[in-house]
C-alpha positions as CSV (number, residue, x, y, z in Angstrom):
1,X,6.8,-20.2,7.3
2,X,4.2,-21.1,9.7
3,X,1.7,-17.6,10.5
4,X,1.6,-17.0,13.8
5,X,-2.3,-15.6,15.1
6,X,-3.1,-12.8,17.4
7,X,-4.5,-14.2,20.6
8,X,-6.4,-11.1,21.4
9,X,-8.9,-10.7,18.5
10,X,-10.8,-13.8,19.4
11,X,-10.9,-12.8,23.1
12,X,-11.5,-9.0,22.0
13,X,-14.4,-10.4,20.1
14,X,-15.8,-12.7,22.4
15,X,-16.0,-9.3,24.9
16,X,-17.6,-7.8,22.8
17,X,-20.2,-10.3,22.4
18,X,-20.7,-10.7,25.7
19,X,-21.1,-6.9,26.7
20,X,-23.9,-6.7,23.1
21,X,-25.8,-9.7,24.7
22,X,-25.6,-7.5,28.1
23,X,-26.8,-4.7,26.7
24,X,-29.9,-6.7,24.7
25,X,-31.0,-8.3,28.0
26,X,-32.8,-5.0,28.9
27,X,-37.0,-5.1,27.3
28,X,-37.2,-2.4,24.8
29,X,-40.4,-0.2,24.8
30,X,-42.1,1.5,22.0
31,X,-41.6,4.6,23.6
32,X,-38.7,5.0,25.7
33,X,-39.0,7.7,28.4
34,X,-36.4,11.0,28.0
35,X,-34.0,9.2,30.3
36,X,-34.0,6.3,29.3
37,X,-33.8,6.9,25.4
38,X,-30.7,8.7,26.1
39,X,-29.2,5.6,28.2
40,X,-30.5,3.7,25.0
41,X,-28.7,6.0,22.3
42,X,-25.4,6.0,24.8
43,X,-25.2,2.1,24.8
44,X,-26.5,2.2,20.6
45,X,-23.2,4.6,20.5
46,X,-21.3,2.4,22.9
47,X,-21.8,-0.6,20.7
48,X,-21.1,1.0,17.6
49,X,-17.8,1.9,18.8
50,X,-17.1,-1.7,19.8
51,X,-18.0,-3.2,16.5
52,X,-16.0,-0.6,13.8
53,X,-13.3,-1.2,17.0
54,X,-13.8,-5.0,16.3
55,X,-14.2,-4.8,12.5
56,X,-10.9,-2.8,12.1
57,X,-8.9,-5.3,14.5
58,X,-10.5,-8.2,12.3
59,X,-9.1,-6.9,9.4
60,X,-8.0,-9.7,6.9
61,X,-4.0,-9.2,6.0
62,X,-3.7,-7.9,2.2
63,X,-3.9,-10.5,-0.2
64,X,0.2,-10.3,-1.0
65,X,1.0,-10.8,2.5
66,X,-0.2,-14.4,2.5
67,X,1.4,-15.5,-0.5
68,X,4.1,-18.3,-0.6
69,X,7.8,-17.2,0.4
70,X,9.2,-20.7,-0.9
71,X,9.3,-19.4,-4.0
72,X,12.1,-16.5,-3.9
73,X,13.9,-17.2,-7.2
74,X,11.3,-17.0,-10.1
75,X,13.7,-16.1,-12.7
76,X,14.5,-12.7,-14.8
77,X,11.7,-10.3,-14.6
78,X,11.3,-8.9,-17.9
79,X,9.3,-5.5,-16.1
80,X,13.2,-4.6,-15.3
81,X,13.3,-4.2,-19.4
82,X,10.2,-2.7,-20.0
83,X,10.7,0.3,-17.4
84,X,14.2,1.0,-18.1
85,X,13.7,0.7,-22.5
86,X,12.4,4.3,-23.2
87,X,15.1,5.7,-20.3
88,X,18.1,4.1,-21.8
89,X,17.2,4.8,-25.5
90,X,16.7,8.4,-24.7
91,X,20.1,8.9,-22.7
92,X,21.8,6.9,-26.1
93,X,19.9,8.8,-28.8
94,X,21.1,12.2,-26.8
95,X,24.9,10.8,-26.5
96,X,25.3,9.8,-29.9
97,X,24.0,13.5,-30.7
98,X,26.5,14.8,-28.3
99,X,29.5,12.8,-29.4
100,X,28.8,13.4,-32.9
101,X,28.8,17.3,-32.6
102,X,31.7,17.0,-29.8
103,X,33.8,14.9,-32.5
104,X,33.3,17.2,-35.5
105,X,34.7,20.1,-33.2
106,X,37.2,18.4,-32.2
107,X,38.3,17.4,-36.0
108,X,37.8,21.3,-37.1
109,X,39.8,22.6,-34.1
110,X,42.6,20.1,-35.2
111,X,42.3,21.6,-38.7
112,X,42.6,24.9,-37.1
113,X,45.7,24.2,-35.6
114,X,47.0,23.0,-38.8
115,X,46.3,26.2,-40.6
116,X,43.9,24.7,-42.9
117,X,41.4,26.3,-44.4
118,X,37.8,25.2,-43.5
């Protein structure tokens, strides 16, 4: 199956760019006036804001997303066995407890019946 790309991250990014390279343009000084150190820390904010915005849109897809569908039948999965094995040998240890007891009532019951003695 053929992946299909987002159009907008590589023009998203390029914006980005552009408006960095904008905001570069401008000759720092060693000292910025008042004024003008807050227009500096604004843009410094601005610009951070565009980069974790452009870092979480460039994102790579998990690594299980990319993998192959082709192969869809990869035969019996043997973790099916090893989840369900302490499960099913507790729900079979407790019947055969159950129907063990349930069956000897059952036989002294029909002895009861019968007038036997026990």
């Amino acid at each position: 199956m053929a992946r299909s790309s987002s159009v907008a991250a590589p023009l998203l990014f390029i914006a980005a760019a552009a408006y960095v390279l904008s905001c570069s343009r401008t000759a720092p000084s060693f000292v910025a006036p008042p004024k003008a150190a807050e227009a500096a820390l604004q843009q410094q904010q601005q610009a951070a804001v565009v980069s974790a915005t452009l870092a979480a849109a460039s994102m790579p897809a998990p690594a299980w997303a990319a993998r192959a569908s082709d192969e869809d039948d990869e035969g019996f999965d043997v973790r099916i066995i090893a989840v369900l094995a302490l499960p099913l040998f507790a729900i079979s240890w407790a019947l055969f407890n159950v129907w063990r007891v349930a069956f000897r009532q059952v036989v002294r019951q029909g002895e009861n019946a019968k007038g036997n003695a026990l």
